[in-house]
C-alpha positions in Angstrom: 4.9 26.1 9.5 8.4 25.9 10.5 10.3 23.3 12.7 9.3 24.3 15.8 5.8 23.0 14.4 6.8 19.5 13.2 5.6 16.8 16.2 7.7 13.4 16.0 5.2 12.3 18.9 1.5 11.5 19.1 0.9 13.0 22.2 -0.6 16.3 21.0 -3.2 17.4 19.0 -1.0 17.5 16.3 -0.2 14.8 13.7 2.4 12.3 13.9 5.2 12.5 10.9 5.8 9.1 11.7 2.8 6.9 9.8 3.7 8.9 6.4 7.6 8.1 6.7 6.7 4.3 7.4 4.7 4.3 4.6 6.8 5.7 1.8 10.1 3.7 3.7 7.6 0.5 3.2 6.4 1.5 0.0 9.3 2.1 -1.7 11.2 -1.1 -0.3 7.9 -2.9 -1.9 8.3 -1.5 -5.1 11.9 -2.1 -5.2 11.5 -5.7 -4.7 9.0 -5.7 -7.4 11.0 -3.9 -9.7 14.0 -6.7 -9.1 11.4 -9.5 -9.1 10.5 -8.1 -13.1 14.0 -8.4 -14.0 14.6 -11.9 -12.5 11.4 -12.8 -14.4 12.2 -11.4 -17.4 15.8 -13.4 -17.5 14.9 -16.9 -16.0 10.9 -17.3 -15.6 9.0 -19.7 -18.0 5.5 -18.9 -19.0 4.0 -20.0 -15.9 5.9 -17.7 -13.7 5.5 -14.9 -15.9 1.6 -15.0 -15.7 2.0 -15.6 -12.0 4.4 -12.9 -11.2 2.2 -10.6 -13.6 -0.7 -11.4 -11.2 1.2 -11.1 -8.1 2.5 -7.7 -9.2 -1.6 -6.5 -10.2 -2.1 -7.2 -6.4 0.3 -5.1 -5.0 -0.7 -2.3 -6.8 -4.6 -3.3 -6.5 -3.7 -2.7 -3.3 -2.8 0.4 -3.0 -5.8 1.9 -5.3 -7.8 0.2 -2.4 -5.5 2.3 0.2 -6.5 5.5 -2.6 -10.1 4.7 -2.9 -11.4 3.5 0.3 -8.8 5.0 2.7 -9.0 4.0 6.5 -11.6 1.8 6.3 -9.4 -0.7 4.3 -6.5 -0.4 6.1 -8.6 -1.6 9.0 -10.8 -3.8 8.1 -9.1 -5.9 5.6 -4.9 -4.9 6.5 -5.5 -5.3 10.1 -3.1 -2.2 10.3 -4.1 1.7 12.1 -3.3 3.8 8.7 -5.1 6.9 9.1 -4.7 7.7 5.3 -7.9 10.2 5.2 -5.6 12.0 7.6 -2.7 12.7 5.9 -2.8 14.3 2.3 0.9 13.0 1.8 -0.1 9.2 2.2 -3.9 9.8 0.5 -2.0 11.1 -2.7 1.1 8.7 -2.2 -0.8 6.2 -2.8 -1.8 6.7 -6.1 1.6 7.8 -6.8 3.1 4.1 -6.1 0.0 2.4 -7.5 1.0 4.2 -10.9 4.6 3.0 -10.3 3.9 -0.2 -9.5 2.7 -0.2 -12.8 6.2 -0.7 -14.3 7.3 -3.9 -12.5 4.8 -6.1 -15.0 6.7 -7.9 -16.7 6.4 -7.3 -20.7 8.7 -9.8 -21.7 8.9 -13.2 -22.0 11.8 -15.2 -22.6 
């Protein structure tokens, strides 16, 4: 494959490289936020907030083991968005990636 190959439009029988760019763009805004949300939490949050944050974290990356597991039947059915992860390897496998990274914005300590 070289460039000549790589289609930035759905209008052939190709795939898109569009819907695994908006993915990782989304995903790693997602687990940016998360990651700053862990250190505000860890600095100011009382117990409350930890446990909710902890939770609130779990379902973000709960999430994306559902993207992982169940693929495009989850993105449709329950996201409401056309995610053809079965399609592309490079979203299929992302997701786990960023489910095991999401992993790190639990908080662990409490004030």
């Amino acid at each position: 494959m070289n460039w000549q190959d790589v289609d930035i439009t759905s209008t052939g029988a190709t795939l898109s490289m569009w819907p695994p760019v908006l993915y990782y763009i989304v995903s790693t805004i997602v687990g940016v936020l998360l990651y700053i949300g862990k250190l505000f939490v860890h600095r100011h949050a009382n117990f409350t907030v930890f446990i909710l944050y902890a939770f609130f974290v779990t379902l973000f990356s709960g999430v994306q083991m559902c993207l992982f597991r169940f693929g495009d039947e989850f993105a449709k059915d329950i996201l409401h968005i056309n995610l053809d992860v079965d399609e592309y390897d490079s979203i299929f496998f992302g997701t786990f990636l960023f489910f095991l990274l999401y992993g790190i914005a639990v908080p662990t300590e409490f004030k």
